[in-house]
N, C-alpha and C positions, 0 to 999 in steps of 0.2 A: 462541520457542514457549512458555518460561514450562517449569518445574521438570519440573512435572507434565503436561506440553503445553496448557497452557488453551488455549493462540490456537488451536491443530489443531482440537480439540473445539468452541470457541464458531465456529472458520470452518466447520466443520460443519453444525454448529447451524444455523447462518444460510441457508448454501446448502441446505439440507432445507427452510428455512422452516417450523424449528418454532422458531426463536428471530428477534426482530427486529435491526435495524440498532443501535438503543440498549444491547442486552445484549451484543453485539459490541464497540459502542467504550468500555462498561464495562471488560469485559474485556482491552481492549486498557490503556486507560488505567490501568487498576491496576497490569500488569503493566508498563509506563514507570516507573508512579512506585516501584515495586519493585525494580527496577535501579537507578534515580539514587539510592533513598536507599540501596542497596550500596554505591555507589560512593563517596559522602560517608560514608559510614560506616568504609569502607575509607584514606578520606584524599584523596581526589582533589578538589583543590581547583576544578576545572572542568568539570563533565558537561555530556557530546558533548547533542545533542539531533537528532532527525532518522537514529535510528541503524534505528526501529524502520519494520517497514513491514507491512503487513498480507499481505502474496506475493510480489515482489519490487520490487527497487530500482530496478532498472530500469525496469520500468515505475511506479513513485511520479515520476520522474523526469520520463519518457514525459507521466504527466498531469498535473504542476506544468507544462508548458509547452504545456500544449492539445493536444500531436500526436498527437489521436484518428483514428485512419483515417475517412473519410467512411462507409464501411459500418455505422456505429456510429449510426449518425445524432444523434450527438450536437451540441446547437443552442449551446452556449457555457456561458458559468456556470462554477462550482464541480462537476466532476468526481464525482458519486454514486458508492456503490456500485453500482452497476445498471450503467454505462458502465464504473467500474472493473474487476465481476467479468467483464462480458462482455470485454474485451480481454483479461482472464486466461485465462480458461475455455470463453469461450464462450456462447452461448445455447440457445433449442431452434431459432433461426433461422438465426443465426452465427453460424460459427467462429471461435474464440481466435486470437491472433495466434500468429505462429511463437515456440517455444522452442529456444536453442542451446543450447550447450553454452558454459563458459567453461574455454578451453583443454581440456586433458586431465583435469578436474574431475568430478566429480557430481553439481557445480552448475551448473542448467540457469538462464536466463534469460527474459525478452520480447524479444524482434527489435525493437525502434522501426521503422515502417514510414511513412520520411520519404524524399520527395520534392517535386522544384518545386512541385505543388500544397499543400505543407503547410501552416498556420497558425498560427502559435503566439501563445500567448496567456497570462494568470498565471492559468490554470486548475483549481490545487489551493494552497491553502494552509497541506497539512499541513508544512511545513519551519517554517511560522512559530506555528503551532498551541503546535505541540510542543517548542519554546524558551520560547514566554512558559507553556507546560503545566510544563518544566523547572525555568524562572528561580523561578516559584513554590515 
């Protein structure tokens, strides 16, 4: 979420629609490369990449491998925000996927709603974004 919560406030932002998709993955981006150069600064001769996620990992997961539910009407491609938040959160039309719980945690999840009709596909490529974002 960043020292000061920036990700909270700029996902805010966004989902209000008084800030766009680019002042988001500013945001976001600064606040990666504000970690890794911690981390080198610290001594760590290899920074993770692929740690950050904009809501949860489970569902970054969910959309690195296309298993959007068909309710989503999502046609292929690189996974938007728009098909990302709506499986988060929802829309004014439809509902968020289900959230659990992991174990006796606080921390809640996305349910992946995979079944035979599923299809998977290399639908996001934030994991590799954010390595060659890293490596730099």
């Amino acid at each position: 979420m960043g020292p000061k919560r920036e990700l909270k406030f700029a996902l805010e932002s966004f989902w209000d629609k008084k800030s766009g998709a680019e002042d988001l993955q500013l945001v976001a981006a600064n606040l990666r490369s504000s970690i890794w150069k911690q981390m080198a600064s610290a001594g760590i001769k290899y920074i993770p990449s692929n740690t950050f996620s904009y809501y949860d990992q489970v569902l970054d997961t969910t959309a690195m491998l296309g298993a959007v539910p068909s309710r989503y009407n999502w046609t292929g491609g690189e996974i938007g925000f728009d098909t990302y938040f709506s499986m988060a959160r929802g829309n004014a039309s439809l509902p968020a996927m289900e959230m659990t719980k992991w174990f006796d945690t606080n921390y809640h999840f996305i349910v992946p709603e995979l079944g035979p009709e599923t299809k998977f596909s290399y639908a996001s490529h934030k994991a590799v974004t954010e390595y060659k974002e890293a490596k730099e």
